[in-house]
PDB file of N, CA, C and O in Angstrom, chain B, residues numbered from 101:
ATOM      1  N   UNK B 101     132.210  73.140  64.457  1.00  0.00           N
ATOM      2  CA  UNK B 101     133.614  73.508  64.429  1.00  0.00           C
ATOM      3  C   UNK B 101     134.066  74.048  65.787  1.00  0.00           C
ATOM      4  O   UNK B 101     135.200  73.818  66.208  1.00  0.00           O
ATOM      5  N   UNK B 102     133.005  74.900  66.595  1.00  0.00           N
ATOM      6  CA  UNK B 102     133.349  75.429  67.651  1.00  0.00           C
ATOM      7  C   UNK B 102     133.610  74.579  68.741  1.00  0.00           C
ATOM      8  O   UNK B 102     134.505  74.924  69.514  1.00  0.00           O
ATOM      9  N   UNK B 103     132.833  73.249  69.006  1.00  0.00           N
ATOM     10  CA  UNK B 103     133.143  72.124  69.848  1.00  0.00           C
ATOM     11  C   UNK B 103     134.048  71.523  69.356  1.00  0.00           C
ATOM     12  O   UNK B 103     134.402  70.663  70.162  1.00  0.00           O
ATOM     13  N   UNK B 104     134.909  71.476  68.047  1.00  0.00           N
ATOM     14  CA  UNK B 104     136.188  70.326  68.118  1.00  0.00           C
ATOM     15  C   UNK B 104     137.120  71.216  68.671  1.00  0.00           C
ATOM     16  O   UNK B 104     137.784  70.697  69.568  1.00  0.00           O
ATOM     17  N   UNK B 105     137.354  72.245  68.457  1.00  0.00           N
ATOM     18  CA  UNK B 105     138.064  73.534  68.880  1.00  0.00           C
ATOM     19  C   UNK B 105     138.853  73.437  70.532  1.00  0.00           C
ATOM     20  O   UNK B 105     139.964  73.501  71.058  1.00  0.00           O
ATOM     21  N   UNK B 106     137.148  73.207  70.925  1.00  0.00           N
ATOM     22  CA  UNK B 106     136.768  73.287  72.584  1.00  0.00           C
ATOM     23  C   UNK B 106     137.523  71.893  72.764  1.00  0.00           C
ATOM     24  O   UNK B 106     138.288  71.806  73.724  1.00  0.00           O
ATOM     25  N   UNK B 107     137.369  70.796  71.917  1.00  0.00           N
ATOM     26  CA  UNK B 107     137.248  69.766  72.306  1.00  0.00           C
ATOM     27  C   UNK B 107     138.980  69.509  72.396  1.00  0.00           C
ATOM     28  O   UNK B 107     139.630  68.888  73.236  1.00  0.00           O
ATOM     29  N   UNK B 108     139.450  70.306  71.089  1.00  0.00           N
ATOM     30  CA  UNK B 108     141.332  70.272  70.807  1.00  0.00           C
ATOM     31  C   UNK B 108     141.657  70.551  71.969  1.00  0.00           C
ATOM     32  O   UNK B 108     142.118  69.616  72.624  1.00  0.00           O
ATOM     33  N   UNK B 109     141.532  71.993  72.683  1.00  0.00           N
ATOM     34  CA  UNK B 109     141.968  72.737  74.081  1.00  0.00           C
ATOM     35  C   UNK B 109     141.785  72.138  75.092  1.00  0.00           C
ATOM     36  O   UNK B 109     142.388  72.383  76.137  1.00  0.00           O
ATOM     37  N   UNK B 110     140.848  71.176  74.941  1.00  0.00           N
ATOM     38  CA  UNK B 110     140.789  70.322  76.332  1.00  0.00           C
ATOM     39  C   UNK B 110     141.723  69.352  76.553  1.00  0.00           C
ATOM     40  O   UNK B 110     142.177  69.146  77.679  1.00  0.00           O
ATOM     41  N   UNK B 111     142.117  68.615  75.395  1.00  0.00           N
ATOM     42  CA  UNK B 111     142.698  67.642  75.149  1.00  0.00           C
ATOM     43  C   UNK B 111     143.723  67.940  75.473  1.00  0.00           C
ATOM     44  O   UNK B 111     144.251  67.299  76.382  1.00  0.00           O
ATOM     45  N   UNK B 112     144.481  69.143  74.797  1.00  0.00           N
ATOM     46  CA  UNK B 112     145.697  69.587  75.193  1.00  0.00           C
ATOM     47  C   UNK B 112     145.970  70.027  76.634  1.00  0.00           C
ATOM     48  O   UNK B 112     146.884  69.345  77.098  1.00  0.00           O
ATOM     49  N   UNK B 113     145.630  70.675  77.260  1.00  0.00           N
ATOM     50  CA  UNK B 113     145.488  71.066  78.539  1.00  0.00           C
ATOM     51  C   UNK B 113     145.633  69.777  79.235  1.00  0.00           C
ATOM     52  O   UNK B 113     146.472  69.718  80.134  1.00  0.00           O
ATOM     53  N   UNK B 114     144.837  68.596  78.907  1.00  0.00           N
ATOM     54  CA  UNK B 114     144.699  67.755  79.690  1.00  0.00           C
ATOM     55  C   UNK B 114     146.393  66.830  79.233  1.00  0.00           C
ATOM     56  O   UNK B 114     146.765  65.935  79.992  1.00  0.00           O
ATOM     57  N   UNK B 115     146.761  66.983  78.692  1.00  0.00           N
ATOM     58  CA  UNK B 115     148.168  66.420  78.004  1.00  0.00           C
ATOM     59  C   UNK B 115     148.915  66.914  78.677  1.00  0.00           C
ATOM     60  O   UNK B 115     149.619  66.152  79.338  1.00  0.00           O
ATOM     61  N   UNK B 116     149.063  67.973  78.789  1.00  0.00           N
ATOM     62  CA  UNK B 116     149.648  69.018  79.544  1.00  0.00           C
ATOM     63  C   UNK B 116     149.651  68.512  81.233  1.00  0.00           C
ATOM     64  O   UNK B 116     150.686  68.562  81.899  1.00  0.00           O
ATOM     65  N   UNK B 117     149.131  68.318  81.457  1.00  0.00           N
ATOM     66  CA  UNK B 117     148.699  68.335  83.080  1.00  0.00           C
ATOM     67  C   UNK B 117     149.298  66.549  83.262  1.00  0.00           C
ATOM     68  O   UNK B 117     149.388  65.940  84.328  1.00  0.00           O
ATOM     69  N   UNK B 118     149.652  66.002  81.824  1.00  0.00           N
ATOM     70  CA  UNK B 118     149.640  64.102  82.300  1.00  0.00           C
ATOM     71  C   UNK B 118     151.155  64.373  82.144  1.00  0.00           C
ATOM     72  O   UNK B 118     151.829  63.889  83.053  1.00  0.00           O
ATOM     73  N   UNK B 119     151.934  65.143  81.044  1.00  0.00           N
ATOM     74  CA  UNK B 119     153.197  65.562  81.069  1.00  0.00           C
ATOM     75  C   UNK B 119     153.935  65.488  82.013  1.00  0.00           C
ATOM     76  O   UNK B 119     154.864  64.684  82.090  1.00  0.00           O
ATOM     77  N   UNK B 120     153.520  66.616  83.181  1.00  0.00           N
ATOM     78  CA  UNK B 120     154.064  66.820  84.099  1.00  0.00           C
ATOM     79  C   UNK B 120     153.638  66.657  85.526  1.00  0.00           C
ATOM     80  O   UNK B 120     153.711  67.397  86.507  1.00  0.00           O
ATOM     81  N   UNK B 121     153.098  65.267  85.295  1.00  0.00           N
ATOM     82  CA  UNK B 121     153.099  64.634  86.717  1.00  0.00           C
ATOM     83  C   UNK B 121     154.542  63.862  87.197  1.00  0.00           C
ATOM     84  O   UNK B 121     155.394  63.577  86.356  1.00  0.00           O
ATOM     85  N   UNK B 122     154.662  63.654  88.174  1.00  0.00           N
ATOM     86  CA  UNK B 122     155.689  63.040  89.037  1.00  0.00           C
ATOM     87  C   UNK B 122     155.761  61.661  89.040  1.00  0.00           C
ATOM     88  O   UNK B 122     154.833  61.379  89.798  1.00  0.00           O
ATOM     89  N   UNK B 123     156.260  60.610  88.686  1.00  0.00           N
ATOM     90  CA  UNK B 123     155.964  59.158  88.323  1.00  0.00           C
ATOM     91  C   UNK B 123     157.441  58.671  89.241  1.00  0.00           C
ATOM     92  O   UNK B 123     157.856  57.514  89.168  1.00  0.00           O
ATOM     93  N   UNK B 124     157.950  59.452  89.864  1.00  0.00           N
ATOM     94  CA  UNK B 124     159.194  58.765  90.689  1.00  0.00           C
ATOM     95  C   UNK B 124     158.750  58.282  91.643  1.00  0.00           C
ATOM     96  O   UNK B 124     157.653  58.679  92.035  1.00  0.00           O
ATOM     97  N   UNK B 125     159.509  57.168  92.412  1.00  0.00           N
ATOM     98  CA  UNK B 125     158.952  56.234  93.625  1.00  0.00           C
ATOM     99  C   UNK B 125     159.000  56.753  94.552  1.00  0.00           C
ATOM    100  O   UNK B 125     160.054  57.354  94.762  1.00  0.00           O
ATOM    101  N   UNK B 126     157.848  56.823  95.678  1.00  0.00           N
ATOM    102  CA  UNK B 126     157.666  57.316  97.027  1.00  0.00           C
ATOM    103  C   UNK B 126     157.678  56.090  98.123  1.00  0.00           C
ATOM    104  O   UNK B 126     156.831  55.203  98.231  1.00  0.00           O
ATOM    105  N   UNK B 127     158.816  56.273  98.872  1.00  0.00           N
ATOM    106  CA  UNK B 127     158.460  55.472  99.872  1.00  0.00           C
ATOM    107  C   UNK B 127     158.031  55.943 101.246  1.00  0.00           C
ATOM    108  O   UNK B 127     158.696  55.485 102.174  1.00  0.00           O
ATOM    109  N   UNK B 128     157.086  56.736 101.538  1.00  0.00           N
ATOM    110  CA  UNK B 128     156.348  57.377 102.443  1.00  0.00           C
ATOM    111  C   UNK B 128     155.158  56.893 101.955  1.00  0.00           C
ATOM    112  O   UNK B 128     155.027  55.987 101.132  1.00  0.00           O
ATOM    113  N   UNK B 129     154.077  57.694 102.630  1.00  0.00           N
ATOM    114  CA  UNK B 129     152.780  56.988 102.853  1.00  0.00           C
ATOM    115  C   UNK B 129     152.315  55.926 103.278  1.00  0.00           C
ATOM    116  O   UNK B 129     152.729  55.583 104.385  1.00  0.00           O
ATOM    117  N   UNK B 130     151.528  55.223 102.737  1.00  0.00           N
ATOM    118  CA  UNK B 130     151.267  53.742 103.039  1.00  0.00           C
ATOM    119  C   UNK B 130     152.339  52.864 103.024  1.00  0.00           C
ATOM    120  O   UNK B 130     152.432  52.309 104.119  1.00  0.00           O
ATOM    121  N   UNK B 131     153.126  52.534 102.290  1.00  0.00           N
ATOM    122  CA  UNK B 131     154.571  52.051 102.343  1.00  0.00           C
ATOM    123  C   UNK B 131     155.343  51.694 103.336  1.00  0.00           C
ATOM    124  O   UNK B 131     155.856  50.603 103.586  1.00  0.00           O
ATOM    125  N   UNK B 132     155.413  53.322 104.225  1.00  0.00           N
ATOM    126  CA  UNK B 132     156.035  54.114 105.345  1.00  0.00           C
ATOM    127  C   UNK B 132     155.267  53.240 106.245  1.00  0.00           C
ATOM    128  O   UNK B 132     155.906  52.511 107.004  1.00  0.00           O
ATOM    129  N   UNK B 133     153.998  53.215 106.263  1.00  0.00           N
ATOM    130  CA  UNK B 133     153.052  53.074 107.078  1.00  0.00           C
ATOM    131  C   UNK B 133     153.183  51.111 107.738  1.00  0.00           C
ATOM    132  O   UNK B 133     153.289  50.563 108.835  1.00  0.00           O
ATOM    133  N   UNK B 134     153.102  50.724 106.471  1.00  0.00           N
ATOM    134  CA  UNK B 134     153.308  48.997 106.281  1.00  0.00           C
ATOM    135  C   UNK B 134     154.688  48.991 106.426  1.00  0.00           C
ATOM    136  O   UNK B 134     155.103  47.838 106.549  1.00  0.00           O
ATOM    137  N   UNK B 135     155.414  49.695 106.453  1.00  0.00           N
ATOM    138  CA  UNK B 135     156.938  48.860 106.816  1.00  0.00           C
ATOM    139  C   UNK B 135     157.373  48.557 108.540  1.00  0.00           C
ATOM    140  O   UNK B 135     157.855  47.598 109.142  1.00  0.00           O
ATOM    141  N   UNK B 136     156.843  50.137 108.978  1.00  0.00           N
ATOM    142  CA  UNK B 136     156.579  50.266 110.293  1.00  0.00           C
ATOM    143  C   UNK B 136     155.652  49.614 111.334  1.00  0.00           C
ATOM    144  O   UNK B 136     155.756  49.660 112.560  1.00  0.00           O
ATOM    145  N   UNK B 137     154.679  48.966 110.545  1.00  0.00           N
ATOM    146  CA  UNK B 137     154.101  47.836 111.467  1.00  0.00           C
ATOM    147  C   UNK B 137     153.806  46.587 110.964  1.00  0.00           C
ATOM    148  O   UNK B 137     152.796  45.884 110.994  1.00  0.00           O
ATOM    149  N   UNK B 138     155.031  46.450 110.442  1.00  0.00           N
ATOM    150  CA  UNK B 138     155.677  45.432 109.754  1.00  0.00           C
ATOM    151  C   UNK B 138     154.825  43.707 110.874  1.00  0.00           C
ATOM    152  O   UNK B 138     153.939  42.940 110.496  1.00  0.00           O
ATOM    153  N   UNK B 139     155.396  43.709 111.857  1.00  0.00           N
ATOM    154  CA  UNK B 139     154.912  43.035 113.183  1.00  0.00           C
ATOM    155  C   UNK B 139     153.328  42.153 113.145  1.00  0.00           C
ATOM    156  O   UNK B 139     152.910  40.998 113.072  1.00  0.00           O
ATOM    157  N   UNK B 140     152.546  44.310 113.305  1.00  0.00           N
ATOM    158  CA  UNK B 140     151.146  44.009 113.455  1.00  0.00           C
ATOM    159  C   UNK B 140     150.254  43.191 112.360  1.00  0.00           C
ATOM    160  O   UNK B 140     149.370  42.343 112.483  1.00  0.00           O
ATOM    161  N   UNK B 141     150.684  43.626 111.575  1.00  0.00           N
ATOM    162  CA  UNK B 141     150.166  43.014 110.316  1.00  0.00           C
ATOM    163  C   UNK B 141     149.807  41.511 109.841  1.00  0.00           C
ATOM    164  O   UNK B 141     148.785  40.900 109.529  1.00  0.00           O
ATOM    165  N   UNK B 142     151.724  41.134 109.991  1.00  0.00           N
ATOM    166  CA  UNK B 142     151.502  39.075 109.996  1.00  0.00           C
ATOM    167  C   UNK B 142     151.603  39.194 108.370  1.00  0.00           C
ATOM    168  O   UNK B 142     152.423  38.394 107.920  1.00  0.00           O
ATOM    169  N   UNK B 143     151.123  39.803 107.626  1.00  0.00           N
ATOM    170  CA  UNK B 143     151.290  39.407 106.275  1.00  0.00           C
ATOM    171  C   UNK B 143     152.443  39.768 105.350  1.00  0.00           C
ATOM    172  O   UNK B 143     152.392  40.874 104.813  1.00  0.00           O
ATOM    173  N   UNK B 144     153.543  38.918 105.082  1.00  0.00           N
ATOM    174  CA  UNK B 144     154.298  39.261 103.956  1.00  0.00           C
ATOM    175  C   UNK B 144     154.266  39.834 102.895  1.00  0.00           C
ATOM    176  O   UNK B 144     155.237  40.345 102.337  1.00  0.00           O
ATOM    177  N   UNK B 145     153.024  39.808 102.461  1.00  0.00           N
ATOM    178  CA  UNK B 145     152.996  40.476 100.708  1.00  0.00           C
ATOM    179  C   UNK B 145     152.523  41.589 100.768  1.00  0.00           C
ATOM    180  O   UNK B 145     151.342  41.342 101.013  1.00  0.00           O
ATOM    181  N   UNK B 146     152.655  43.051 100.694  1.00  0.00           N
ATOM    182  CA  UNK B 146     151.827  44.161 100.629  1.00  0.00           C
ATOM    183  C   UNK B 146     150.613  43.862  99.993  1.00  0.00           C
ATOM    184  O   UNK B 146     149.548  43.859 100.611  1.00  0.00           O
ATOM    185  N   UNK B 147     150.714  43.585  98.677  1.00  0.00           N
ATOM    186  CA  UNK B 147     149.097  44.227  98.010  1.00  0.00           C
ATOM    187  C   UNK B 147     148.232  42.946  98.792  1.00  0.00           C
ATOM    188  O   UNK B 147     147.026  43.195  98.787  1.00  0.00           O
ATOM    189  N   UNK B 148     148.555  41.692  99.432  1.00  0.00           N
ATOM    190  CA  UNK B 148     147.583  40.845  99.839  1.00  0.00           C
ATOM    191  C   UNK B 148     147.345  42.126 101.337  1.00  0.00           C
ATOM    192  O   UNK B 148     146.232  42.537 101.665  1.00  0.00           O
ATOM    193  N   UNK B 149     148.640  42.538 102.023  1.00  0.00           N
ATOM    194  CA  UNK B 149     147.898  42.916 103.072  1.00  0.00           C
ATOM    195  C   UNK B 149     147.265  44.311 103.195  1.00  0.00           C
ATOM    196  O   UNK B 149     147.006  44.860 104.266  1.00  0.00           O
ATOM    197  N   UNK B 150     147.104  44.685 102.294  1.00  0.00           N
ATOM    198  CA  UNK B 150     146.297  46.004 101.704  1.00  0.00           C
ATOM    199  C   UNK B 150     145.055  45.442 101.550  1.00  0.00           C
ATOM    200  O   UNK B 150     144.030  45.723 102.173  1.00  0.00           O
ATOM    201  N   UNK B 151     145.218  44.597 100.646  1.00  0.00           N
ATOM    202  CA  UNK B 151     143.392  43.551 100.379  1.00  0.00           C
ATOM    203  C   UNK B 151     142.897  43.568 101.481  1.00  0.00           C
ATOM    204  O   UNK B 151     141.921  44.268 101.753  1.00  0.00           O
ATOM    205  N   UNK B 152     143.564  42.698 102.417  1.00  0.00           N
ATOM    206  CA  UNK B 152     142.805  41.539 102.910  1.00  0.00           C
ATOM    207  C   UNK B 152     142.656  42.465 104.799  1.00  0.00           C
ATOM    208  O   UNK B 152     141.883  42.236 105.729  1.00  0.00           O
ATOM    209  N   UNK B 153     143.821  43.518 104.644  1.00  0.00           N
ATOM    210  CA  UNK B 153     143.663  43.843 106.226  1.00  0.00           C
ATOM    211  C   UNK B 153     143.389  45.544 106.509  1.00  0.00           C
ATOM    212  O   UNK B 153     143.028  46.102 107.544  1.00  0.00           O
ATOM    213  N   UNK B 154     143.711  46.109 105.171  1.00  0.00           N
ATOM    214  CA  UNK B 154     142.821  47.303 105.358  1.00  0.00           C
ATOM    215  C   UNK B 154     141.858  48.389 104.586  1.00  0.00           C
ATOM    216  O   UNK B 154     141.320  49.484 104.753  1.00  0.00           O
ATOM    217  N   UNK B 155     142.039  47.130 103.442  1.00  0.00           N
ATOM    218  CA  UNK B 155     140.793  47.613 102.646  1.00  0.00           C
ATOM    219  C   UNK B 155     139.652  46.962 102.572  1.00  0.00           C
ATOM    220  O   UNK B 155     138.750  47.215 101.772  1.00  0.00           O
ATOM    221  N   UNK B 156     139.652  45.643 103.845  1.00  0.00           N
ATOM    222  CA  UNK B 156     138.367  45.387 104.058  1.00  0.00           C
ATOM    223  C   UNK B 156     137.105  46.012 104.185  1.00  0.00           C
ATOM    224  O   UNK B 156     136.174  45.467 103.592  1.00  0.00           O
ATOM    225  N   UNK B 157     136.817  47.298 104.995  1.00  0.00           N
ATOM    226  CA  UNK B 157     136.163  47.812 105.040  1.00  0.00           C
ATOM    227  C   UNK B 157     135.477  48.296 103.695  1.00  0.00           C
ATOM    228  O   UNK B 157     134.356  47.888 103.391  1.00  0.00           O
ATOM    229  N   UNK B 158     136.098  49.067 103.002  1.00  0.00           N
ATOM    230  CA  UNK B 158     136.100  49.932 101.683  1.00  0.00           C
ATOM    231  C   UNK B 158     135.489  49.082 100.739  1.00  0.00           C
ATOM    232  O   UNK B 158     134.517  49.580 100.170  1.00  0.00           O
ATOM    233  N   UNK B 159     135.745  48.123 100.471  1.00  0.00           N
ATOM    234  CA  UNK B 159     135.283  46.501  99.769  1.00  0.00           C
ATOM    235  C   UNK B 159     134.093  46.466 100.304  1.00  0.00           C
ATOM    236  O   UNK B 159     133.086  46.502  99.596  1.00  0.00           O
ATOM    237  N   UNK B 160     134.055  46.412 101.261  1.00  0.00           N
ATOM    238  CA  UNK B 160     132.708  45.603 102.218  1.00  0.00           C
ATOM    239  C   UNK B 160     131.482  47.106 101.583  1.00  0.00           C
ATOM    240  O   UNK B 160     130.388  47.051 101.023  1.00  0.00           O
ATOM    241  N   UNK B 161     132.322  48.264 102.006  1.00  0.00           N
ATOM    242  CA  UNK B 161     131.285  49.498 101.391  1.00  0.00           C
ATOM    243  C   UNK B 161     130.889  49.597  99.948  1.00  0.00           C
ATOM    244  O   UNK B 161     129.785  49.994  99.573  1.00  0.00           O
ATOM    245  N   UNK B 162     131.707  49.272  99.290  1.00  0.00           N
ATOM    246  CA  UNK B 162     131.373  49.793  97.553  1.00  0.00           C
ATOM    247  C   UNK B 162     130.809  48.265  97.339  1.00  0.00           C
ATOM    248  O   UNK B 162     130.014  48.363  96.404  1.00  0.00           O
ATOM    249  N   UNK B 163     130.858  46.764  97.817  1.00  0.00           N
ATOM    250  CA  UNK B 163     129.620  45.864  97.446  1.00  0.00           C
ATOM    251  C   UNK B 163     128.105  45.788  97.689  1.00  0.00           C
ATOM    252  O   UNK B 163     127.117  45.265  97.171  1.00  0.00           O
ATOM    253  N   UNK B 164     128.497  46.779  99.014  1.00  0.00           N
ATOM    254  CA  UNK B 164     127.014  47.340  99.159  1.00  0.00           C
ATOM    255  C   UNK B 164     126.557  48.426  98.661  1.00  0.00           C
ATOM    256  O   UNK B 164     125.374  48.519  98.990  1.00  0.00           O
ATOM    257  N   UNK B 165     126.828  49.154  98.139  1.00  0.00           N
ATOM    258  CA  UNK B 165     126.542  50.562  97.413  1.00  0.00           C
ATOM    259  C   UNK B 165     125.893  49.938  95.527  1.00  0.00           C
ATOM    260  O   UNK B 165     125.047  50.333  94.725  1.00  0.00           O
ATOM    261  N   UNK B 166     126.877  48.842  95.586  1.00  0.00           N
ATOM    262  CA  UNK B 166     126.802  48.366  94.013  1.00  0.00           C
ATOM    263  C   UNK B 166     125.313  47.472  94.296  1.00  0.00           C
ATOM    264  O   UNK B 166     124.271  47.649  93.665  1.00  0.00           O
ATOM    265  N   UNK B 167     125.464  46.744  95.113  1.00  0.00           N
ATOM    266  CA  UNK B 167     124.159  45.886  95.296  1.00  0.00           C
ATOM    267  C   UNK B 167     122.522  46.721  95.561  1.00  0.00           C
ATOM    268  O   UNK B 167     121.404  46.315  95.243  1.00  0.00           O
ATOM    269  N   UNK B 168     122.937  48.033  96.274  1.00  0.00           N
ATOM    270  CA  UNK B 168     122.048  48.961  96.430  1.00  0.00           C
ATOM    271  C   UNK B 168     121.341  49.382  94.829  1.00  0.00           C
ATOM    272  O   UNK B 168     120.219  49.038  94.456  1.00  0.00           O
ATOM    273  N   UNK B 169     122.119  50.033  94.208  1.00  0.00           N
ATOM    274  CA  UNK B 169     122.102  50.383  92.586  1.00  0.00           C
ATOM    275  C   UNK B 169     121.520  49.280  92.246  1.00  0.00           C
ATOM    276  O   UNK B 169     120.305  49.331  92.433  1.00  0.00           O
ATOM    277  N   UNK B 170     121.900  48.297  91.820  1.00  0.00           N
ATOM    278  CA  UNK B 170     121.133  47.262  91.536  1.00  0.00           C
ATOM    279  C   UNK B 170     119.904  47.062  91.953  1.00  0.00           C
ATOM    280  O   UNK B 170     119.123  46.542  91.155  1.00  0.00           O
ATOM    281  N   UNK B 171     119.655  47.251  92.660  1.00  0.00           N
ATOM    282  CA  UNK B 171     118.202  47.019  93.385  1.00  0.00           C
ATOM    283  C   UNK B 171     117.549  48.311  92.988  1.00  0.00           C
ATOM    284  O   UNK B 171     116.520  48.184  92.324  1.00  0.00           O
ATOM    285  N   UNK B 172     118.035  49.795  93.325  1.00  0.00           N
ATOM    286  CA  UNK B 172     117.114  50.193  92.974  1.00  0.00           C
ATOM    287  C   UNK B 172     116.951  50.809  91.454  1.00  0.00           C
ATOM    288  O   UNK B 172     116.292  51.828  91.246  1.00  0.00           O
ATOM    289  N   UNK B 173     117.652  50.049  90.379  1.00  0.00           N
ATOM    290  CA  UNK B 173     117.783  50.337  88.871  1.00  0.00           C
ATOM    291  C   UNK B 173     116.590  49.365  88.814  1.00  0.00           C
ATOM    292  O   UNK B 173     115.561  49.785  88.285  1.00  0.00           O
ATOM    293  N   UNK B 174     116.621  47.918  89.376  1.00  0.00           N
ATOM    294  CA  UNK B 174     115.708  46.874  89.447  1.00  0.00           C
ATOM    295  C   UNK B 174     114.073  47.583  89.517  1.00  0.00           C
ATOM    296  O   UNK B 174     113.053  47.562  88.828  1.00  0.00           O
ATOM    297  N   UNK B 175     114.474  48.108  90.607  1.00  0.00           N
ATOM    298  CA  UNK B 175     113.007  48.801  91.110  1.00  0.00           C
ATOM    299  C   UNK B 175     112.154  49.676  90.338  1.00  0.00           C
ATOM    300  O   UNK B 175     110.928  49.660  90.230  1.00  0.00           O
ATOM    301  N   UNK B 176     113.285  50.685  89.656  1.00  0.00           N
ATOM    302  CA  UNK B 176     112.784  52.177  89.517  1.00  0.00           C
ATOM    303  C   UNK B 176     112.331  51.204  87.837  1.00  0.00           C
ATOM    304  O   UNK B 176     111.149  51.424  87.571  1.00  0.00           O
ATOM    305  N   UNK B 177     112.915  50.398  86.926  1.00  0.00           N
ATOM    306  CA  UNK B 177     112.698  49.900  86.078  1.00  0.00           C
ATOM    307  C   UNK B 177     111.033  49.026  85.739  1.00  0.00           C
ATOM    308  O   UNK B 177     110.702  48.478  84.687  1.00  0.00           O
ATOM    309  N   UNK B 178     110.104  49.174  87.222  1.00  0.00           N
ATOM    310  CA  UNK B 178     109.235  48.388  87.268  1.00  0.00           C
ATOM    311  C   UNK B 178     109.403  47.219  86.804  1.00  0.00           C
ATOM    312  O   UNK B 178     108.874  46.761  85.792  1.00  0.00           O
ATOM    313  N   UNK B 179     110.239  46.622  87.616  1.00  0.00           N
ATOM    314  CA  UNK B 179     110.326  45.043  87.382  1.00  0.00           C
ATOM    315  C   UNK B 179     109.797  44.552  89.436  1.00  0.00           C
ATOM    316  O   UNK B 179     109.507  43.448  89.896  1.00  0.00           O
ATOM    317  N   UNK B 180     109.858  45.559  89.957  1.00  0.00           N
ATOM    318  CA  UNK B 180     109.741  44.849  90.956  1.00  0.00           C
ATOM    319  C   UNK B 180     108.252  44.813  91.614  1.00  0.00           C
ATOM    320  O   UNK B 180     108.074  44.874  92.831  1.00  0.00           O
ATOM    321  N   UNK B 181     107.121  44.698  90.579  1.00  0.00           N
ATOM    322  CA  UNK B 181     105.713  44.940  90.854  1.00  0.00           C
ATOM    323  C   UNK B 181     105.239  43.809  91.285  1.00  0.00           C
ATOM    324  O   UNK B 181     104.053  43.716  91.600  1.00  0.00           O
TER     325      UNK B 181
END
């Protein structure tokens, strides 16, 4: 009983906190950022040039991090004897 309790108060709290977030449009940040080098870029579509020109890196990091895991879930599993 004492963990659904815990479990109600969390829930709520956490309701609480989704309530009153801010969901209005920002055009600063990245936005700001891509409108202003509008030029450098070359690409018309934001989310392609988010993909393709500066979240290359970040991509390139978390396929290797995932391929890492893999290998060593592979490993630690003694499959790789």
């Amino acid at each position: 009983m004492k963990k659904r309790a815990i479990s109600l108060i969390l829930v709520l709290i956490l309701a609480a906190l989704l309530l009153h977030l801010d969901f209005s449009v920002s055009y600063t940040g990245s936005y700001a950022y891509y409108v202003s080098n509008w030029a450098d870029v070359k690409i018309p579509n934001l989310v392609t040039a988010i993909l393709a020109d500066w979240r290359v890196y970040d991509s390139m990091g978390e396929a290797i991090i995932l391929f890492a895991a893999v290998a060593g879930a592979y490993l630690v599993s003694e499959g790789g004897e």
